[in-house]
N, C-alpha and C positions, 0 to 999 in steps of 0.2 A: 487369461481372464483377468480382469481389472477387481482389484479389491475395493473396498469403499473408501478408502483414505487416500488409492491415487483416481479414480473415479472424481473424485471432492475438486483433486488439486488438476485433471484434466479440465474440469468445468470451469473453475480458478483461470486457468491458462486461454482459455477460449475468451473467457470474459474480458479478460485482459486485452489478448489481441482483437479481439471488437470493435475494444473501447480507444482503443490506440488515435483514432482521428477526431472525434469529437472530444475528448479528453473525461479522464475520469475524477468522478470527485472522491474528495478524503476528507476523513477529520485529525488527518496527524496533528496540525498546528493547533485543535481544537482539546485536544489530550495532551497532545506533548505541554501547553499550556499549565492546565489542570494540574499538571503533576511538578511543574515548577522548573521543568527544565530549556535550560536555553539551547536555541538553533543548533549553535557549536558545539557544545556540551553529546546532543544526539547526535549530530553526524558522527565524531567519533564513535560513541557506542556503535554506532551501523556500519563505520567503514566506509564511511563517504564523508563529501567535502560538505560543507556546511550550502553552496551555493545549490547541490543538490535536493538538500532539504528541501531549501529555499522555493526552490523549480519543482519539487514535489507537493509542497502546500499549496501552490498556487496554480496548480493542475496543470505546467507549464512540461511535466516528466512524467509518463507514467512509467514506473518502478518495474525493474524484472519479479519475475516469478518469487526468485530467490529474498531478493530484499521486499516486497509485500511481506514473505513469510518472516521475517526476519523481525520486522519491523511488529507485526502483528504481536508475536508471539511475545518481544520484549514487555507489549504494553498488557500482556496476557489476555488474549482477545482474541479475535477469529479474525482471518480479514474479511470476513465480508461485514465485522464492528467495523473496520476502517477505513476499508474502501468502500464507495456507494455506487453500487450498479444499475446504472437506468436500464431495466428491458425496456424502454419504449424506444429507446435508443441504439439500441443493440442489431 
């Protein structure tokens, strides 16, 4: 039986791979902004190269499971603050 916090992140995971062809939106560059930090600067903190960023803000990647979470949590957020899932698109 699924508890509610992997319940959350199966849903998470469905949405993700949904979304995977039309591409998903984000507001990482619109926070990551806000908070004064450069491109570079985050990829480091996340463990990725900076072109990833890059290809993330501009809905060019959509992110594993893992780094949404990763990424979410740093900016203390949910991701569904960060990523934007169109059900009309789904």
């Amino acid at each position: 039986m699924l508890d509610i916090q992997n319940a959350v992140c199966y849903i998470v995971i469905v949405k993700l791979t949904c979304h995977k062809e039309a591409g998903m939106k984000n507001r990482i560059e619109e926070i990551r902004k806000e908070r004064g930090i450069r491109q570079e600067d985050f990829a480091k903190l996340m463990g990725v190269s900076r072109q990833t960023i890059s290809s993330l803000e501009t809905g060019r990647y959509n992110p594993s499971i893992f780094l949404a979470h990763k990424i979410a949590q740093f900016f203390g957020m949910t991701i569904e603050e960060v990523f934007l899932f169109d059900e009309e698109g789904a």
